[in-house]
N, C-alpha and C positions, 0 to 999 in steps of 0.2 A: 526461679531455677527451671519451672518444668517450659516456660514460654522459651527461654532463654534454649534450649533440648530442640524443643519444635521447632523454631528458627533454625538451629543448626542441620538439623534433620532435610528442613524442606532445602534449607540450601545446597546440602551434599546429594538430596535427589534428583532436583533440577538438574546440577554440573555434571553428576555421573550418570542418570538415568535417562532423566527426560530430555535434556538439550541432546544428548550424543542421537540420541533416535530421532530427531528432527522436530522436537517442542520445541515453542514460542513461550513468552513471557509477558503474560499481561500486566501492565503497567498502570497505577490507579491514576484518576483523573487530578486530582490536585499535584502528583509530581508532575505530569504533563504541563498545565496550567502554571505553576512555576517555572518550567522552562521557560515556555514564552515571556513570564513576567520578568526572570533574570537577566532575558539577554542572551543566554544558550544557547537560542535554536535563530538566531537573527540572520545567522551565516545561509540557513534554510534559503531565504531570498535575495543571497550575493553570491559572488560570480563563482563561487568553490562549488554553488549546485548545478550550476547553467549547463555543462556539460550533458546530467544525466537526463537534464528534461528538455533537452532537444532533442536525444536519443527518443524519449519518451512521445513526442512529440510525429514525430517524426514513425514514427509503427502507431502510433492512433491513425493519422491521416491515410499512409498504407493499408491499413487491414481495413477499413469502412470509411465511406463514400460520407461523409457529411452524418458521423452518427450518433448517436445519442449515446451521453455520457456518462459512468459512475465513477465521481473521482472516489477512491475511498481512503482516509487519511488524507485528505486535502490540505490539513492544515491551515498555513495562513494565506493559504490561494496562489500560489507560486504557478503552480502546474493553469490553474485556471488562466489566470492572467498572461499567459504566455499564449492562449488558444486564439486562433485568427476565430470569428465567432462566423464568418460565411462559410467554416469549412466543418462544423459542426449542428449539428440538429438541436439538440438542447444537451445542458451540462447540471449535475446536478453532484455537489461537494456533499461529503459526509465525516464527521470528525468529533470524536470523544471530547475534544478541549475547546470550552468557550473562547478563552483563551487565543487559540487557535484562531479561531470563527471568527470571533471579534473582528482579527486582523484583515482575516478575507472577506467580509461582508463591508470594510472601509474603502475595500478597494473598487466599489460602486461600480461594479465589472456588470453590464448589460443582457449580459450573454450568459452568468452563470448564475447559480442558486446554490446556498448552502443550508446544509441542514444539521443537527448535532443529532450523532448516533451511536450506538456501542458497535461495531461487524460482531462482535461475538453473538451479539440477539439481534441486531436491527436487521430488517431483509427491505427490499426494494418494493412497490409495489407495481410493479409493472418491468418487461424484459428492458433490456439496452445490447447494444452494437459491441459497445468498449466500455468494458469493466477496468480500469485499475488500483490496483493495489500498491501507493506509491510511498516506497520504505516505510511499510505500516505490517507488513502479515507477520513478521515477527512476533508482534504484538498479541498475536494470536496464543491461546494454550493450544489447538493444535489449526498449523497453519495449512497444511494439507487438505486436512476436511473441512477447513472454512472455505477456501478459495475454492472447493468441490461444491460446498453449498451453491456460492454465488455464481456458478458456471452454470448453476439451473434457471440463472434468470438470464441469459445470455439469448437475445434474438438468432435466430439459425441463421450458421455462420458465423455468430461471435464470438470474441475473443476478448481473454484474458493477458491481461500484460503486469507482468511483474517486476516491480525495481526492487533489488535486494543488494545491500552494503555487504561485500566481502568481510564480514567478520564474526565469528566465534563459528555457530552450528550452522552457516550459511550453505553449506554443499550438503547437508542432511537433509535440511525444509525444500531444495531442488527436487533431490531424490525421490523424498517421499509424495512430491507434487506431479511427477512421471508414475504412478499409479493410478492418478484420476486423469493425466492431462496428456497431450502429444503435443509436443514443442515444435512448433513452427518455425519458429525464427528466433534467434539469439545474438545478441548485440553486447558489448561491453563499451562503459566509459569511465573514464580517466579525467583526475584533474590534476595539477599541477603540484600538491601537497601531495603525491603518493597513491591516493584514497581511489578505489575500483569499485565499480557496481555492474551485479550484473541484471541487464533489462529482456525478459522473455516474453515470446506471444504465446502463448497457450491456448488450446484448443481441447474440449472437453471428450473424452474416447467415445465411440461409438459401444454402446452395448451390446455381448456378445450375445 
């Protein structure tokens, strides 16, 4: 009964407290891992994504000349494999689910590296060009001062790019990410099923 209380509890804080102010929802590794193993997340690398990771695509190349790359939530390498590798410096995938990895480390991609990491604790060990966050900072308990952390590892002049799915607290974790960042550029895609994302460049404020 008391678990049964706490369950109810954390859920009614999340819904009404923490999502409306722009939390994230961390998600453990094995329900991850089962997505991939179910079949779920397959659509990830057919034509319903291709919209938003050209968008994606396309403001990587724009904002930095050939640069060095953090994919984070890479997943099963979609973003990766989609990279011309003469128009990047190195790439390097980072993703909670084996699972995930698995998929992208099959795809014998030359150009990329993947590595398995939490964003809540893993940090980078060295700056990069282009950081992004692709439909992953959600995932975050607070998505705003993650993507602030990682804008410390950002070469001068780099940028942050955000893909985030139009749905539930999505215009709060915006919000709350114009307190660390100044939006450069902003792009939206669309696919065919309805589904909107929107993809931001971000740029870390200057201290006053």
């Amino acid at each position: 009964m008391i678990n049964l209380l706490k369950k109810a509890w954390n859920f009614l804080h999340y819904r009404l407290v923490h999502a409306p102010r722009g939390g994230g929802k961390p998600v453990p590794v094995h329900a991850l891992d089962e997505e991939y193993r179910s079949g779920n997340w397959d659509h990830f690398t057919g034509p319903s994504e291709q919209a938003r990771h050209e968008v994606l695509l396309e403001l990587i190349y724009a904002y930095s000349n050939r640069p060095a790359l953090l994919d984070l939530g890479c997943g099963s390498g979609r973003l990766a494999s989609m990279l011309d590798p003469a128009r990047i410096e190195t790439h390097l995938g980072v993703d909670l689910s084996e699972e995930g990895l698995k998929r992208a480390r099959a795809l014998n991609l030359a150009h990329a590296n993947f590595t398995s990491g939490n964003f809540e604790v893993w940090r980078p060990d060295r700056p990069y060009d282009v950081i992004t966050f692709n439909e992953c900072l959600g995932y975050a308990r607070h998505p705003a001062r993650t993507a602030a952390d990682f804008g410390g590892y950002l070469s001068p002049n780099g940028v942050l790019i955000v893909s985030h799915f139009r749905w539930g607290n999505y215009s709060a974790v915006w919000k709350n990410l114009e307190d660390y960042f100044v939006v450069i550029d902003a792009r939206t895609a669309a696919n065919d099923r309805g589904q909107v994302w929107d993809i931001k460049v971000l740029r870390l404020k200057t201290p006053a």
